[in-house]
MIDOSE-1310 file (N, C-alpha, C; in nm, 2 decimals, decimal comma, always signed):
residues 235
xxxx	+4,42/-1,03/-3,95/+4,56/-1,01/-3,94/+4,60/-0,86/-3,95; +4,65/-0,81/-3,85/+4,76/-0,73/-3,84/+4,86/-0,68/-3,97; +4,91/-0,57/-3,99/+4,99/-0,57/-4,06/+5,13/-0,54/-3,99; +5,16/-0,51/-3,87/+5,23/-0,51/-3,78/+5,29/-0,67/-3,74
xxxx	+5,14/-0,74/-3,76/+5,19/-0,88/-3,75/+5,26/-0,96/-3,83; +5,25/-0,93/-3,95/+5,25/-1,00/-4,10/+5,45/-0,89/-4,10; +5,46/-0,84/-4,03/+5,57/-0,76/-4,05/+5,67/-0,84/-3,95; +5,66/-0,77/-3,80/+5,71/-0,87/-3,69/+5,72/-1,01/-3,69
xxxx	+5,63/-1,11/-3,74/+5,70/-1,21/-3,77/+5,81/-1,29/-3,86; +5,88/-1,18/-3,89/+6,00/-1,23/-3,96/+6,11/-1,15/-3,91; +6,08/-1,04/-3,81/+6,18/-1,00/-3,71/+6,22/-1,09/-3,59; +6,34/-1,19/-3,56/+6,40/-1,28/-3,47/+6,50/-1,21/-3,41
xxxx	+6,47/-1,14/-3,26/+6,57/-1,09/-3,19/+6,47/-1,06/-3,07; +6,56/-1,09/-2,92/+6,50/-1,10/-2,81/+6,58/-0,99/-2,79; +6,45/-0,89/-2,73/+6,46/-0,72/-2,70/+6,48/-0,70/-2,54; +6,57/-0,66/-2,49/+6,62/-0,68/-2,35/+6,57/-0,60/-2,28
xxxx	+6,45/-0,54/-2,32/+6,38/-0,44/-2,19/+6,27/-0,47/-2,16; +6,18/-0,64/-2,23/+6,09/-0,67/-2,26/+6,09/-0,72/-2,09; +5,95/-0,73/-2,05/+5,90/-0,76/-1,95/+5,82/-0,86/-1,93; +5,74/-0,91/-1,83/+5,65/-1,01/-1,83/+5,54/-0,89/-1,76
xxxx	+5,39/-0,91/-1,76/+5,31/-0,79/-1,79/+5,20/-0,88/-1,82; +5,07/-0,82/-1,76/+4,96/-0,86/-1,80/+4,85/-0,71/-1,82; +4,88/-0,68/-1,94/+4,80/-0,59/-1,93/+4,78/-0,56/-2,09; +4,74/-0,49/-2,20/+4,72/-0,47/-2,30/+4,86/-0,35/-2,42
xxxx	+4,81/-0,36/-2,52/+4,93/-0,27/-2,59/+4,85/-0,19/-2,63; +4,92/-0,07/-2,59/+4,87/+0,10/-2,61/+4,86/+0,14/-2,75; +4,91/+0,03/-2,83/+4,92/+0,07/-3,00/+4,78/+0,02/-3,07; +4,76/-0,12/-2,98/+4,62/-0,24/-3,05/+4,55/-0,26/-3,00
xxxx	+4,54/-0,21/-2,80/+4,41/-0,30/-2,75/+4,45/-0,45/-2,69; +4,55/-0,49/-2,76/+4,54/-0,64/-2,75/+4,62/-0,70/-2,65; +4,56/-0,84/-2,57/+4,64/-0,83/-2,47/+4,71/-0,87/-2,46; +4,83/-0,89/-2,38/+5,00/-0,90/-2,39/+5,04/-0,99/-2,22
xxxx	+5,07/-1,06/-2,26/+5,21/-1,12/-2,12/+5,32/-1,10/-2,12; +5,38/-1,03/-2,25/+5,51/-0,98/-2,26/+5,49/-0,83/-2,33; +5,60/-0,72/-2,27/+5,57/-0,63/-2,33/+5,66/-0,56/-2,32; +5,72/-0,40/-2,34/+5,82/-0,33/-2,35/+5,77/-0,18/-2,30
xxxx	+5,78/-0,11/-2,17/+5,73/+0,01/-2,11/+5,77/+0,08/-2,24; +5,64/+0,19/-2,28/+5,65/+0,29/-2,40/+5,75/+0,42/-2,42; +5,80/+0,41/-2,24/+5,91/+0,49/-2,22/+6,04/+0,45/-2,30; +6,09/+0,32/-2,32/+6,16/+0,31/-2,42/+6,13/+0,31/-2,58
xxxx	+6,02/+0,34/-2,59/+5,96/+0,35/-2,76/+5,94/+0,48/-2,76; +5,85/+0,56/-2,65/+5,81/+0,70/-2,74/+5,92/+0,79/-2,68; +6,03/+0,86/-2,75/+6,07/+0,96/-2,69/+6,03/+1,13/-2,71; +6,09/+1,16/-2,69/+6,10/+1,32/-2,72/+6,02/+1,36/-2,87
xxxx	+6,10/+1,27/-2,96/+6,06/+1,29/-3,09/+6,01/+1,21/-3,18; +5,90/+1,11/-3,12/+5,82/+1,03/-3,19/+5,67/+1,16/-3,21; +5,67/+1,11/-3,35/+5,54/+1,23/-3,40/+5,43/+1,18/-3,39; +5,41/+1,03/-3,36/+5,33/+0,98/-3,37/+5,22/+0,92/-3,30
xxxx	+5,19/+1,01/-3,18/+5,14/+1,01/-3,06/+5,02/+0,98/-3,09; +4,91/+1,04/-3,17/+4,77/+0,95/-3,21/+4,77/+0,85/-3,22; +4,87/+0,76/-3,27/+4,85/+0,62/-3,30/+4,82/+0,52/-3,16; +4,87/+0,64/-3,04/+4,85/+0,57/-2,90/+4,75/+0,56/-2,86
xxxx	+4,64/+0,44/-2,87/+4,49/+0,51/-2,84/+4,45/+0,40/-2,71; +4,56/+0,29/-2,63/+4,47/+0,23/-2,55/+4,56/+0,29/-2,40; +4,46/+0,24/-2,31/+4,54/+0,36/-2,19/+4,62/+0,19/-2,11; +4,73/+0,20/-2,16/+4,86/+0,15/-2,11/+4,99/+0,20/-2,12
xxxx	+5,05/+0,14/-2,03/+5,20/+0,20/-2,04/+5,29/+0,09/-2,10; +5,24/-0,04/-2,18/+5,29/-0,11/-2,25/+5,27/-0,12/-2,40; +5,38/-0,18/-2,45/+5,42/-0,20/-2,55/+5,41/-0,36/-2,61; +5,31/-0,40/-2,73/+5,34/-0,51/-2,72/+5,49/-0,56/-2,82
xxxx	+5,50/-0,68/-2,82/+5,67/-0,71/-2,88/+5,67/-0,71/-3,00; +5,53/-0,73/-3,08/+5,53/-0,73/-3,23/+5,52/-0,56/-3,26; +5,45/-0,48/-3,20/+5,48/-0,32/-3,23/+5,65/-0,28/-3,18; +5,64/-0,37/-3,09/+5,80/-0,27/-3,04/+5,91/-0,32/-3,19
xxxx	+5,92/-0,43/-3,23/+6,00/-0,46/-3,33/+5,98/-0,39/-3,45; +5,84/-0,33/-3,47/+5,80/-0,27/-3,58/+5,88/-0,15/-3,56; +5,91/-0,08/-3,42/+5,91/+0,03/-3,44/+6,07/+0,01/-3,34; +6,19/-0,01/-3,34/+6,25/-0,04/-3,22/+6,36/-0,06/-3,33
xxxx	+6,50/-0,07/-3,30/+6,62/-0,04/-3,38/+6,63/-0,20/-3,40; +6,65/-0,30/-3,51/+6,64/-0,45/-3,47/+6,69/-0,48/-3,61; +6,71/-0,39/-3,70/+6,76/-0,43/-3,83/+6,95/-0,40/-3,85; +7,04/-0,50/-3,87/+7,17/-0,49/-3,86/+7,20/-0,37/-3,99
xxxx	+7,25/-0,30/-3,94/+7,29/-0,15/-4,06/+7,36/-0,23/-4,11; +7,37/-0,17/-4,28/+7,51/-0,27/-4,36/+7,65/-0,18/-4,34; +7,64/-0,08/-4,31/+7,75/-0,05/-4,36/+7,86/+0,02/-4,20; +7,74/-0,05/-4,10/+7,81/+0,04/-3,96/+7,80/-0,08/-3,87
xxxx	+7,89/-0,21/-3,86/+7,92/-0,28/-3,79/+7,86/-0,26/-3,62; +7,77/-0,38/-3,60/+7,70/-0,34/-3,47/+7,60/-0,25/-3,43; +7,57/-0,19/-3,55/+7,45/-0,10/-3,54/+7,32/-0,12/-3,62; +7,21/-0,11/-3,54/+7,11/-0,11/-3,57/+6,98/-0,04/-3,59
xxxx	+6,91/-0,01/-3,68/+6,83/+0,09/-3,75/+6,66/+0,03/-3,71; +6,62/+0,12/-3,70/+6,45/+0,07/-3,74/+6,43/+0,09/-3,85; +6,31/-0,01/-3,88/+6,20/-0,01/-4,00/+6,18/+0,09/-4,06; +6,19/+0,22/-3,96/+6,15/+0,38/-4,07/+6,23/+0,39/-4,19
xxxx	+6,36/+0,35/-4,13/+6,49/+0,38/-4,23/+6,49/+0,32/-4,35; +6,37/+0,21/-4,38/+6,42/+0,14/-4,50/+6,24/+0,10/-4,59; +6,25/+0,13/-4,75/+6,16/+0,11/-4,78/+6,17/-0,11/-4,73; +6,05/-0,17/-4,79/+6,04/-0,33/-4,76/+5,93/-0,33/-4,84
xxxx	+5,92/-0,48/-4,82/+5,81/-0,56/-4,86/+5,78/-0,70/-4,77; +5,67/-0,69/-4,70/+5,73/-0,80/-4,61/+5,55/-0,92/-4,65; +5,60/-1,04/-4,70/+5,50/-1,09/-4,73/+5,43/-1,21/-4,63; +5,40/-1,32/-4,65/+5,41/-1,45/-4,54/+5,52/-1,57/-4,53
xxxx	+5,61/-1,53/-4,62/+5,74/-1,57/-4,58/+5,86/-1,49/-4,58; +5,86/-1,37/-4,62/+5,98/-1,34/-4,57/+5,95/-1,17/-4,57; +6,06/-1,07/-4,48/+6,07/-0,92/-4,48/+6,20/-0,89/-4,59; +6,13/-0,81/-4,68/+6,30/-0,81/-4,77/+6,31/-0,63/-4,80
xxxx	+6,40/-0,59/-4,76/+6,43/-0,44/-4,76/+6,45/-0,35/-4,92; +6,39/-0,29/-4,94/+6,40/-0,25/-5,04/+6,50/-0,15/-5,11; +6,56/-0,11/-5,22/+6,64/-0,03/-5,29/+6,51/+0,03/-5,40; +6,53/+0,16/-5,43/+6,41/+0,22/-5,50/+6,39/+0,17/-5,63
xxxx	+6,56/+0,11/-5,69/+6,49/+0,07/-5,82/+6,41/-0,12/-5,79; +6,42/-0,13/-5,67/+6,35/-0,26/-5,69/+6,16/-0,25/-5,64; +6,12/-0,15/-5,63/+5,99/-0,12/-5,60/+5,90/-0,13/-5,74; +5,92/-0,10/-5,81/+5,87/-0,12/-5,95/+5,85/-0,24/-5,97
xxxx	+5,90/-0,32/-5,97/+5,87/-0,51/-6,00/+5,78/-0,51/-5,95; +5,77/-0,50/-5,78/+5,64/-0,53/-5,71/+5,54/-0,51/-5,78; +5,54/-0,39/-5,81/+5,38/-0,33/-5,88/+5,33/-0,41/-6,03; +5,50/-0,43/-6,10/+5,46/-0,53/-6,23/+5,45/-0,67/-6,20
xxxx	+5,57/-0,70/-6,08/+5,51/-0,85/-6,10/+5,50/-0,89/-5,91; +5,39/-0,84/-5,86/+5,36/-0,84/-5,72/+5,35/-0,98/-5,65; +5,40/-0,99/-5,56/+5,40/-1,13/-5,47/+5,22/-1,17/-5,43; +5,19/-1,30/-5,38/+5,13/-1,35/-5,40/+5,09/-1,29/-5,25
xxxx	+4,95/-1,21/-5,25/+4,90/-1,20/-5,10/+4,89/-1,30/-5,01; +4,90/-1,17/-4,87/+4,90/-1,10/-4,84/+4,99/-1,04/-4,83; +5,04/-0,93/-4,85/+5,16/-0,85/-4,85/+5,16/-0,70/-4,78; +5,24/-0,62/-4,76/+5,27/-0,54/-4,69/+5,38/-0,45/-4,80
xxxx	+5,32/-0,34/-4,85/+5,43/-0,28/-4,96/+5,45/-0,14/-4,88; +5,61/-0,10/-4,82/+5,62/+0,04/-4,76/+5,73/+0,13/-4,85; +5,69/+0,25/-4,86/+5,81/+0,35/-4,94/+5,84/+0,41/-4,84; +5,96/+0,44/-4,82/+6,02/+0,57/-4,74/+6,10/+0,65/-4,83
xxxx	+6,04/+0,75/-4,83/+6,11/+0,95/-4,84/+6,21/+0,97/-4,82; +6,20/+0,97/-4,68/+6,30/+1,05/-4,61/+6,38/+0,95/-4,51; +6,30/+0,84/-4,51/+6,41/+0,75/-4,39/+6,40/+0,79/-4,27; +6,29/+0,87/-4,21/+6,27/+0,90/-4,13/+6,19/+0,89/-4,02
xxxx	+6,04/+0,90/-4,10/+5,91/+0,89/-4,02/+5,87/+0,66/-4,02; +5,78/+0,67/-3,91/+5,79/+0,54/-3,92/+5,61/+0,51/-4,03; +5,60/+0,38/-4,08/+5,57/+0,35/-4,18/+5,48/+0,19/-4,10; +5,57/+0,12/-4,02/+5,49/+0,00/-4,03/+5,33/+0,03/-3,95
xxxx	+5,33/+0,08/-3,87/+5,20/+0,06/-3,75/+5,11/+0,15/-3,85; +5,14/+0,18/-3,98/+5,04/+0,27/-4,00/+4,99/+0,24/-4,12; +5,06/+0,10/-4,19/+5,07/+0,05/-4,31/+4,91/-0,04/-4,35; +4,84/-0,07/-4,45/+4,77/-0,14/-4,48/+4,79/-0,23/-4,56
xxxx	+4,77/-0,38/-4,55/+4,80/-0,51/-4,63/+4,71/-0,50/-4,75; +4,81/-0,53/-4,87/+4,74/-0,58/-4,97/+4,73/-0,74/-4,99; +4,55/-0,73/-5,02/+4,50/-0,87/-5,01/+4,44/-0,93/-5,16; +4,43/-0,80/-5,23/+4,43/-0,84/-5,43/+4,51/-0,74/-5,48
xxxx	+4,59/-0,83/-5,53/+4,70/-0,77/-5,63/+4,63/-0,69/-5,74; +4,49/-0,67/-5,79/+4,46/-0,55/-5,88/+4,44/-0,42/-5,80; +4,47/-0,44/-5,68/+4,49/-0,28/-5,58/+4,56/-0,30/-5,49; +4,68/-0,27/-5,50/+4,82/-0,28/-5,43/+4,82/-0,16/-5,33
xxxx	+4,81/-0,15/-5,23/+4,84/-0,02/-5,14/+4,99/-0,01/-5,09; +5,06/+0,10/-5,11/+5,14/+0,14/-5,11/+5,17/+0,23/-5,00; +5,24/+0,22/-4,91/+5,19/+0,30/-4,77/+5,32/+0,37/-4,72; +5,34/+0,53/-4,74/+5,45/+0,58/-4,81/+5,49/+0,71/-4,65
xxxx	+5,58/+0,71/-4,61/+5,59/+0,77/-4,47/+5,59/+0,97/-4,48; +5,58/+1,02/-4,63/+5,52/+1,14/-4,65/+5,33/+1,16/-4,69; +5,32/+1,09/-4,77/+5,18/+1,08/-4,86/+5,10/+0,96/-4,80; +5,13/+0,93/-4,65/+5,05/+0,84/-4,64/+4,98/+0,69/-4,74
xxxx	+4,89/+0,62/-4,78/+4,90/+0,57/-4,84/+4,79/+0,57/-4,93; +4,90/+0,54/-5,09/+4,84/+0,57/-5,20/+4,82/+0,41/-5,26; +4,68/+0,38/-5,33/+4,65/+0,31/-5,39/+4,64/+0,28/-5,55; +4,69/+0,18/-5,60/+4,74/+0,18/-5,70/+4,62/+0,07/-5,74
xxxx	+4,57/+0,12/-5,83/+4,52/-0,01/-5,91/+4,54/-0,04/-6,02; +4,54/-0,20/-6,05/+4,58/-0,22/-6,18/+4,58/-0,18/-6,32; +4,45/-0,15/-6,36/+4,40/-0,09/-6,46/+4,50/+0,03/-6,42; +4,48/+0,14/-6,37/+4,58/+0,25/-6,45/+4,69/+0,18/-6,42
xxxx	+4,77/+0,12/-6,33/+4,89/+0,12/-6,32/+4,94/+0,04/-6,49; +4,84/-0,04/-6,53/+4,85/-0,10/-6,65/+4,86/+0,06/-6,82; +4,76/+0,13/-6,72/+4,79/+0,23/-6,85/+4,90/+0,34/-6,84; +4,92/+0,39/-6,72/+5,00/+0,48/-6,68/+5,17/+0,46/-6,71
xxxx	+5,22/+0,30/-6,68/+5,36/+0,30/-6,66/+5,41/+0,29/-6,76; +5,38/+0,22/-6,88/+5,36/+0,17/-6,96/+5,46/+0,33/-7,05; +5,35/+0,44/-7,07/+5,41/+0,62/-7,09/+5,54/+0,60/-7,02; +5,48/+0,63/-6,87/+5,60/+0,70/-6,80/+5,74/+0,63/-6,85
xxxx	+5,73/+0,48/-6,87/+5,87/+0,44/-6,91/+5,89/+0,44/-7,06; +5,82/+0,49/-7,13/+5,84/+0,53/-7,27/+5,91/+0,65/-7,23; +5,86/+0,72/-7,17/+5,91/+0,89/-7,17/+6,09/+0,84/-7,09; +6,06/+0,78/-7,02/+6,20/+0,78/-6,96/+6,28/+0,65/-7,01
xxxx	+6,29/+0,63/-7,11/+6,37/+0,54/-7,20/+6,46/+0,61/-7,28; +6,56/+0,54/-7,33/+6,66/+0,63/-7,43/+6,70/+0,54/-7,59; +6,79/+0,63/-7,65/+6,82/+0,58/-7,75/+6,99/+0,56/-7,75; +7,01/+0,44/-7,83/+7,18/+0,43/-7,82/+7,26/+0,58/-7,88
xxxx	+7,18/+0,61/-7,96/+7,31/+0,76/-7,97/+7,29/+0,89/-7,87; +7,21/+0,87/-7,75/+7,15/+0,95/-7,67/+7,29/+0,93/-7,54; +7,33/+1,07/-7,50/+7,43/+1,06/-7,39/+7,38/+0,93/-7,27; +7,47/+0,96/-7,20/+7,47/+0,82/-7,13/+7,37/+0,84/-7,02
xxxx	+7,33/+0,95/-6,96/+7,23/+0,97/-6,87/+7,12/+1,03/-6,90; +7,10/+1,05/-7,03/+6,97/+1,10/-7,14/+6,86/+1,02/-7,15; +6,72/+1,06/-7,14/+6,62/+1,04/-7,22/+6,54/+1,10/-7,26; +6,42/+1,06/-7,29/+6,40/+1,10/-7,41/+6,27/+1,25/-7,32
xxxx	+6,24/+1,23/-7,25/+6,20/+1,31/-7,12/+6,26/+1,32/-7,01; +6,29/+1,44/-6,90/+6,31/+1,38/-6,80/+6,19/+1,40/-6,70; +6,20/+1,35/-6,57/+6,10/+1,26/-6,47/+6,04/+1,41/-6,44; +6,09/+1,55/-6,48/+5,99/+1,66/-6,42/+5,90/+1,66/-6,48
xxxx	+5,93/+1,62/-6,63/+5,87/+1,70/-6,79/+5,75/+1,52/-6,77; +5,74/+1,41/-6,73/+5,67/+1,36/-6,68/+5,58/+1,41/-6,64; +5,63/+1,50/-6,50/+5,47/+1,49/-6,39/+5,47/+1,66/-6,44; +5,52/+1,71/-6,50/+5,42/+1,87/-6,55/+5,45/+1,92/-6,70
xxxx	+5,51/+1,85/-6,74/+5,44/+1,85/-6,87/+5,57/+1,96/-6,97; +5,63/+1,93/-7,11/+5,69/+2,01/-7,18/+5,65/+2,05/-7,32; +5,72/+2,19/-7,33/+5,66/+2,23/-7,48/+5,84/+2,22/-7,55; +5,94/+2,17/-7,52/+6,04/+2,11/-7,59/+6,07/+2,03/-7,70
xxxx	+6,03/+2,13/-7,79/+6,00/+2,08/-7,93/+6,13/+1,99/-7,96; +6,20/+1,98/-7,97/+6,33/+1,88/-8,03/+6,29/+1,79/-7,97; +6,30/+1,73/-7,84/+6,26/+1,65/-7,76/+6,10/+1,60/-7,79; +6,03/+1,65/-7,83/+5,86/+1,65/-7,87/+5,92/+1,59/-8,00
xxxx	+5,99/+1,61/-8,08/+6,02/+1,56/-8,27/+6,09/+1,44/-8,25; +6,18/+1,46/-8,15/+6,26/+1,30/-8,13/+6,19/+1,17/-8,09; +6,07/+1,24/-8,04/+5,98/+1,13/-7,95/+5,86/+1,10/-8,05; +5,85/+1,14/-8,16/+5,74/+1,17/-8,21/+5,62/+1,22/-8,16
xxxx	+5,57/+1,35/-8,27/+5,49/+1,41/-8,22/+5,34/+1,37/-8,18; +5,29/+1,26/-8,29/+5,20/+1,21/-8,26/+5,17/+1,12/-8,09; +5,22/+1,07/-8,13/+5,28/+0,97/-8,00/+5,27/+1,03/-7,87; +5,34/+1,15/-7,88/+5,36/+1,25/-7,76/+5,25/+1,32/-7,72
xxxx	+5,13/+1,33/-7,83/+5,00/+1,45/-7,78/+4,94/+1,31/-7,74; +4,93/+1,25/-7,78/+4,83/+1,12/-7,76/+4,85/+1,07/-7,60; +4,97/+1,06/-7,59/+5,01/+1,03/-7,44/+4,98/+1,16/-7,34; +5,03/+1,24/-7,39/+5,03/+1,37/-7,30/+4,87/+1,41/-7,24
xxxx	+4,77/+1,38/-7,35/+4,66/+1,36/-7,31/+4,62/+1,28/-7,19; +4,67/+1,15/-7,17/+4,62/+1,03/-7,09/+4,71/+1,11/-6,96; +4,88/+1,15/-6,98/+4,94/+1,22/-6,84/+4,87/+1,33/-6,77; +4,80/+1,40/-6,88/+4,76/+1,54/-6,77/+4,58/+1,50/-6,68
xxxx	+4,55/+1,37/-6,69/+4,44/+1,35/-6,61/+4,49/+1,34/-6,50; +4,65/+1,27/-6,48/+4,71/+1,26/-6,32/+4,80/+1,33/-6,30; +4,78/+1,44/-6,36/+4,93/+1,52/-6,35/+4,85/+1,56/-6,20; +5,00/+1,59/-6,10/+4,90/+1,67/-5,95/+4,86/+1,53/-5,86
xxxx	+4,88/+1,39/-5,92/+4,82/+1,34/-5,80/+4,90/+1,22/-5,76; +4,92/+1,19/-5,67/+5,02/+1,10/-5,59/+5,08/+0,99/-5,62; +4,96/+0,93/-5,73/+4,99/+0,79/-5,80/+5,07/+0,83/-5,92; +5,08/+0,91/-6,00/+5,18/+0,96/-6,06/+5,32/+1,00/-6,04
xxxx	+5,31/+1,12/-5,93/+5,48/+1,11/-5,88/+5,51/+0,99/-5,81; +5,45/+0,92/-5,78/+5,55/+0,81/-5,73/+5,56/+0,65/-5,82; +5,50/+0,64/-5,93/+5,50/+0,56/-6,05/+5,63/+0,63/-6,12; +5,65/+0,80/-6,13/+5,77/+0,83/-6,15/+5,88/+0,83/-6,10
xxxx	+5,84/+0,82/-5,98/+5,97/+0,83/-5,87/+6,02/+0,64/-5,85; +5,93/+0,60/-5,91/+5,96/+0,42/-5,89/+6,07/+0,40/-6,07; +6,04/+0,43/-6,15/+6,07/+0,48/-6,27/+6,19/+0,45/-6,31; +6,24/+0,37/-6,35/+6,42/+0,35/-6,39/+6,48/+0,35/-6,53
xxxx	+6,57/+0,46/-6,54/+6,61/+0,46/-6,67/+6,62/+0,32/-6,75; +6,55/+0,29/-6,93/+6,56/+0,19/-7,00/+6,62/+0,22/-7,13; +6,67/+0,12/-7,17/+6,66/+0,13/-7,32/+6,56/+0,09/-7,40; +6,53/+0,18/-7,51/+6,41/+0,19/-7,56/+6,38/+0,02/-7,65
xxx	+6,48/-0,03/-7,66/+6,43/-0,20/-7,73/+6,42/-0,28/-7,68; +6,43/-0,25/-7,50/+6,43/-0,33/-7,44/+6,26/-0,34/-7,35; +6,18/-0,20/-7,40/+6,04/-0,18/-7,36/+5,94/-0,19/-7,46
C-alpha cells in the first residue's frame, strides 16, 4: 500500500479534467485508465519535480487528489485548498485534518495502523506523495513539509515528553500565559535562576541532562512545537 492510497481513499469528489487514458502515472509507474494531464497539476511553481520519475504526461486520480485543491476551506465559502494547506492524519477509515494542539494525542494515544501522520509549517509545500505510513505504533513517522520526515520512537518519545511538558506546565499563581519555562529555554537551554528555584533545582539538572542529548535535533523541536500549555496537577 501506498500512502497516497491510504490518503485518497477518503477523498469523494469527481475532478473534471480527469480523462479516460491508458497509459501509466508519472508520480508511481502504475497503470491508469483514468487520469488528469500533469499540465493541470505541475505549474510554474510546484518544487517538486523529482518526485516525477515515470515518462508520462499523466496523472493518476489518487495522486491528483493528494495533490489537487479538493478540500472545502472553512472559512471561504466555495473554495477549495489542497492537502499542503493542512496538517491530517489519515488512517483506514477516515482523513481528519489537523489543529497543532491536536497532534500530540496521536503520538500519546496513536490510532491503530496503518496510518499516515503529516505536519505542515508553512501550509505550503506538499506533504502527501512524499509521506511514509506508520505500521507500529512504537515508531510513528511523522512526515513534516520543512524537515522532511522525522521518526519518533516510543521509548524516547516515552522519555522526552514527559520533561518537555513539565517544563511547559504552570502553577495557579503563575500569570495566565506563564510557565514554568518557555518552549526556547526547552530546546536551548537556561541559566534563569528564579525560574531554575521555582522549578526546583534538583529536578531541573537532572532533566536538563536527559534535554541536552537532543538539544539540535528535529525530534525535539517538534515534540516542543506539538507541546500545549498544562496545569501542573493535571500532569
Amino acid at each position: 500500500m501506498r500512502s497516497t492510497e491510504l490518503i485518497s481513499k477518503h477523498i469523494d469528489i469527481e475532478l473534471k479534467e480527469t480523462e479516460g487514458v491508458n497509459t501509466i502515472c508519472c508520480f508511481t509507474g502504475k497503470p491508469i485508465t483514468k487520469g488528469i494531464h500533469k499540465k493541470h497539476i505541475v505549474g510554474v511553481n510546484f518544487t517538486d519535480i523529482e518526485y516525477i520519475k515515470y515518462p508520462s504526461d499523466y496523472v493518476s486520480l489518487e495522486i491528483a487528489k493528494c495533490i489537487m485543491p479538493v478540500i472545502p476551506s472553512s472559512n471561504k465559502e466555495g473554495r477549495l485548498n489542497s492537502l499542503r494547506n493542512y496538517s491530517y492524519l489519515s488512517t483506514e477509515k477516515e482523513l481528519k485534518l489537523l489543529a497543532r494542539e491536536d497532534c500530540i494525542e496521536i503520538l500519546k494515544n496513536p490510532p491503530s495502523p496503518p496510518f499516515v501522520f503529516a505536519y505542515t509549517y508553512n501550509n505550503k509545500k506538499h506533504t502527501t506523495f512524499k509521506s511514509k505510513i506508520t505500521f507500529n505504533t512504537s515508531n510513528i513517522f511523522v512526515t513534516t513539509d520543512i524537515n522532511g520526515i522525522i521518526e519518533i520512537k516510543k521509548e524516547i518519545f516515552d522519555l522526552l515528553f514527559p520533561i518537555i511538558q513539565s517544563w511547559y506546565s504552570f502553577e495557579e499563581s503563575m500569570k495566565t500565559t506563564e510557565t514554568y519555562f518557555t518552549k526556547g529555554e526547552i530546546l536551548f537551554g537556561t541559566d534563569n535562576t528564579r525560574n531554575i528555584e521555582r522549578y526546583g533545582f534538583e529536578k531541573f539538572y537532572s532533566e536538563t541532562s536527559i534535554l541536552n542529548k537532543y538539544r539540535n535535533t528535529l525530534i525535539l523541536e517538534l515534540l516542543t512545537r506539538f507541546v500545549n500549555r498544562e496545569n501542573k496537577i493535571n500532569i
